[in-house]
C-alpha positions in Angstrom: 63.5 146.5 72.5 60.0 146.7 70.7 57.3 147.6 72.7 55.3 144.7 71.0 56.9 142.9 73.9 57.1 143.8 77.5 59.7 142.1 79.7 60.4 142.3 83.4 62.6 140.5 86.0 61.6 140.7 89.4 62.7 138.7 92.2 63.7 135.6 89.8 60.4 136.1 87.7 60.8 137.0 84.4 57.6 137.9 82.4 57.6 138.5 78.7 54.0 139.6 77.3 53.6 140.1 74.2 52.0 143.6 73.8 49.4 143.9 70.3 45.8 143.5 71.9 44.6 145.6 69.0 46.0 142.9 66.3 44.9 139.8 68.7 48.4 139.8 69.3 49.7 138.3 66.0 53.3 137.9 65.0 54.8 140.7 63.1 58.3 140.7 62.3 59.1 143.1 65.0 57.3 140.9 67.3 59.2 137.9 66.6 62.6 139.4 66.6 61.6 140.7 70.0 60.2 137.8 71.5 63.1 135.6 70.5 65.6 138.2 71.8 63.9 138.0 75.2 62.8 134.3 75.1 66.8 133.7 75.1 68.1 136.2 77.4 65.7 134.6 80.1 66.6 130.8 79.2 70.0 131.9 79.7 70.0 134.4 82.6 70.8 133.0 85.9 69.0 135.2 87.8 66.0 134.1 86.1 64.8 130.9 88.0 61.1 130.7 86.1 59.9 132.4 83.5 55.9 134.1 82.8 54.6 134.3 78.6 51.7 136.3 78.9 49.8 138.4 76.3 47.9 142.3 76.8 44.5 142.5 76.0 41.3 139.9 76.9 40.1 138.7 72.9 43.8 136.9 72.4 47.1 135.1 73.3 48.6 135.3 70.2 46.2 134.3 66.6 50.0 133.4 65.1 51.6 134.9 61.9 50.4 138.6 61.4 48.8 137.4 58.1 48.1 141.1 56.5 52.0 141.6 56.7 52.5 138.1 55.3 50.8 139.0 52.2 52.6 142.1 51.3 56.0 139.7 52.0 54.7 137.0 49.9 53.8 139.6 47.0 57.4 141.1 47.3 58.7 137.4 47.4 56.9 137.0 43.6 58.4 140.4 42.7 62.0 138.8 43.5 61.8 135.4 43.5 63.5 135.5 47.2 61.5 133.3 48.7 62.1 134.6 52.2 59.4 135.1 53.8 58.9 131.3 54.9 62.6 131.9 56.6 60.8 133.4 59.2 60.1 129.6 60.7 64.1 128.8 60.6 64.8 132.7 62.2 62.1 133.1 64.6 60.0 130.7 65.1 62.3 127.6 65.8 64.6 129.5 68.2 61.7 131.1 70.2 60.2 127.4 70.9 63.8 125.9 71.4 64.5 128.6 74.5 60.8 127.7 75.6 61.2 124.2 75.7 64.8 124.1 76.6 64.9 126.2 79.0 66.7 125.3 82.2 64.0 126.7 84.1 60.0 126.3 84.3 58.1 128.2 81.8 54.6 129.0 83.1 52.1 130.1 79.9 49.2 132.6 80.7 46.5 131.9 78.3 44.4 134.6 78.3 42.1 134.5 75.0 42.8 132.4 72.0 46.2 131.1 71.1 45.8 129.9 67.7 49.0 128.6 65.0 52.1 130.1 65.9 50.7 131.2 69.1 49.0 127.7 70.0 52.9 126.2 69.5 54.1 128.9 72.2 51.5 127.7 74.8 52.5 124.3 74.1 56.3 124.9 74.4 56.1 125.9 78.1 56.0 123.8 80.6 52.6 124.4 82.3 49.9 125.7 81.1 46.9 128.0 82.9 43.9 128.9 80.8 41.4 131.4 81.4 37.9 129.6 81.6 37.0 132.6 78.4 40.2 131.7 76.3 40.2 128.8 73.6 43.1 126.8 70.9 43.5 126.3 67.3 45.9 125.0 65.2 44.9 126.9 61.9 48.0 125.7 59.5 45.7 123.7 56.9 42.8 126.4 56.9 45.6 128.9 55.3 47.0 126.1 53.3 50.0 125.3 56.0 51.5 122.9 57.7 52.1 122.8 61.2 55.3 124.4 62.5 56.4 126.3 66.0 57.0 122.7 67.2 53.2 122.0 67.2 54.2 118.4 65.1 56.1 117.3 68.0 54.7 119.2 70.8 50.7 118.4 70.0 50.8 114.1 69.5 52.8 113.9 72.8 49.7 116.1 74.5 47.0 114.8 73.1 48.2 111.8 71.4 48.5 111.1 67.5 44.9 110.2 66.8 43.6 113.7 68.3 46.7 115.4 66.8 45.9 114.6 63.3 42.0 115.2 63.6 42.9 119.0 65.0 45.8 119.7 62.5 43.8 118.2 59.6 40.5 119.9 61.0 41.2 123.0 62.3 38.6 124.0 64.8 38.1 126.4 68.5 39.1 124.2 71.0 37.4 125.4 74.4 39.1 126.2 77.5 37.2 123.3 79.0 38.4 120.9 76.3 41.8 121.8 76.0 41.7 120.6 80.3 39.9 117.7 79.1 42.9 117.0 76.5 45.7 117.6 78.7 46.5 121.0 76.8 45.5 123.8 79.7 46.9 122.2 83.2 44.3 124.7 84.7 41.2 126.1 83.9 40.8 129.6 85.7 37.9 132.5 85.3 39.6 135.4 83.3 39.6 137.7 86.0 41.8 135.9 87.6 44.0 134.8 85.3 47.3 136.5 85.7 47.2 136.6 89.5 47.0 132.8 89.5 49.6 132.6 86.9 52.2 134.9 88.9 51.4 133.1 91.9 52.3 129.7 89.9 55.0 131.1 88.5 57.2 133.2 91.5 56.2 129.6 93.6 58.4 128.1 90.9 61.0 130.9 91.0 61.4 130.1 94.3 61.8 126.5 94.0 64.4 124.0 93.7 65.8 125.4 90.1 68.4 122.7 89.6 65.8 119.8 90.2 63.4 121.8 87.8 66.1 121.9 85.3 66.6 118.0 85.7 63.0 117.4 85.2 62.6 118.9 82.3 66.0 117.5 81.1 64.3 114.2 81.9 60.9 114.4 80.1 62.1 115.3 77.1 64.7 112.6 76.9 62.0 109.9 77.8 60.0 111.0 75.2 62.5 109.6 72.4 64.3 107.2 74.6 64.4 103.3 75.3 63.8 102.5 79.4 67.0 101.8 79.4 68.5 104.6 78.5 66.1 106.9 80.5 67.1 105.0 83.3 70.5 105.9 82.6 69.9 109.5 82.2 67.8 109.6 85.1 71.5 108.6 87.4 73.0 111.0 85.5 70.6 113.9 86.4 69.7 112.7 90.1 73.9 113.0 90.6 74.0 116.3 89.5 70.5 117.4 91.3 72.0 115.3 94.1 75.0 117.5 94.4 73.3 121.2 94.4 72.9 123.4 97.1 69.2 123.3 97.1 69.3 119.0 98.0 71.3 119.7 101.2 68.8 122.6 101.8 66.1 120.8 101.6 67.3 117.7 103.3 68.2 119.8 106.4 65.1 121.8 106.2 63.2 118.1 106.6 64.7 117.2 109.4 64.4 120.4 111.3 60.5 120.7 110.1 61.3 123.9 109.0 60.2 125.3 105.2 63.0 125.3 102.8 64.6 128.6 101.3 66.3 127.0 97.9 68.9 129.6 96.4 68.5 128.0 92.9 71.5 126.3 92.9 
C-alpha cells in the first residue's frame, strides 16, 4: 500500500490517515487508489467494528483533487482526446464515499485543518464528525469551474439544508470550525491539541459498542431520508428484528438487569 495512507487495526479500531501534510493532503492518484483500497477492506472486515479517517499534518484534512497533477492529466487528455481524467469521480471518488457512508459500522472523521472539495465530501460521508476549534470547510467546485461531486450534492442539503447548500456550493467560501457546529457539519468542536485523542476516544467507545445496532441505525437513516413514513416504519421492523436477534440485545438486556456494564462482542 502507498504510504500517502496510513492504516492500522487495533482492538476493532481501524484508522486510515491520509499521509501528504506537505501537499495539504490533496488527492493524487496514488492517494485515491489507496484510500479506496483501505476505505473497503475496513467496511468489509469484521473485525473492524468502527472505523477512524484522519489526516497528518496541522494546515489540512484533505484541500481535494491534487490540482497540479490534474493539469498535466487534463493537458495529456487534449493530446489524446481520452477524456479520462474526469473518470477519476466514477473510480475513486464514488466508491471511497459509498464504503464511507455504507459502511456497516460507524465512521468517526478527525478534522484536523481544512477539508475542502473532495476532502469536505469525505468528512461529510462519515457518520460523526469532530472538528478541531483551528480547522475550517469549503466546497470549492464552482471556484475551479466544477460541480460538486464526492456525494457533497446529496450529502450537504440533508446537513445543512437546500437553501445553505446552494449559497455554499454556488459561493464557495471558509466555513469556520465554529460555523460548521453552528450548521450541523462538525458534531464537535475541539482545540487542536486535542483533537485526535478525543477522536480515538469517540471512536474505540464505538468499536466497543453494540455493532449490529450501529449497523441498523445507519441502515435506517439513510432509508428515511428518501422514504415515505410508511415505509420507514416498515424498515424500522425489519431492522429492530434483526438488531433484536444479535448477541449484543441479549447482552445488554442481561447486563440491565444485573446493573452491571455491558461487554457487546459486535455481533
Amino acid at each position: 500500500m502507498a504510504d500517502t495512507v496510513l492504516y492500522e487495526v487495533s482492538d476493532g479500531l481501524a484508522t486510515i490517515t491520509l499521509n501528504r501534510p506537505e501537499a495539504m493532503n490533496a488527492l493524487n492518484i496514488e492517494t485515491k487508489v489507496a484510500l479506496r483500497d483501505v476505505v473497503r477492506s475496513a467496511a468489509a472486515d469484521d473485525a473492524v467494528r468502527a472505523v477512524l479517517l484522519t489526516a497528518a499534518g496541522e494546515r489540512a484534512f484533505c484541500v481535494g483533487q491534487d490540482l497540479k497533477e490534474h493539469i498535466g492529466l487534463l493537458a495529456a487528455d487534449r493530446e489524446t482526446g481520452e477524456g479520462r481524467t474526469m473518470s477519476t469521480v466514477r473510480e475513486h471518488y464514488n466508491p471511497i464515499v459509498r464504503a464511507l457512508a455504507e459502511a456497516p459500522k460507524p465512521v468517526v472523521a478527525a478534522v484536523n485543518g481544512v477539508a475542502a472539495g473532495a476532502g469536505f465530501g469525505f468528512a461529510l460521508a462519515a457518520d460523526y464528525r469532530i472538528v478541531a476549534e483551528t480547522a475550517a470547510f469549503n466546497t470549492s467546485f464552482a471556484g475551479v469551474a466544477l460541480t460538486a461531486d464526492s456525494g457533497v450534492s446529496w450529502t450537504l442539503p440533508r446537513v445543512v439544508g437546500p437553501g445553505r447548500a446552494a449559497d455554499l456550493l454556488l459561493f464557495p467560501r471558509s466555513i469556520k470550525a465554529q460555523e460548521a457546529y453552528e450548521l450541523g457539519i462538525a458534531n464537535r468542536v475541539v482545540p487542536a491539541a486535542g483533537l485526535r485523542a478525543e477522536a480515538e476516544r469517540t471512536a474505540r467507545a464505538l468499536a466497543e459498542g453494540p455493532t449490529v445496532a450501529y449497523a441498523a441505525l445507519k441502515e435506517a437513516m439513510a432509508y428515511g431520508l428518501t422514504h415515505s413514513l410508511s415505509e420507514t416504519l416498515e424498515k424500522e421492523d425489519e431492522l429492530q428484528a434483526r438488531a433484536g436477534s444479535s448477541q449484543d440485545h441479549g447482552i445488554a438486556v442481561q447486563a440491565f438487569v444485573d446493573k452491571e456494564k455491558p461487554v457487546y462482542l459486535g455481533r
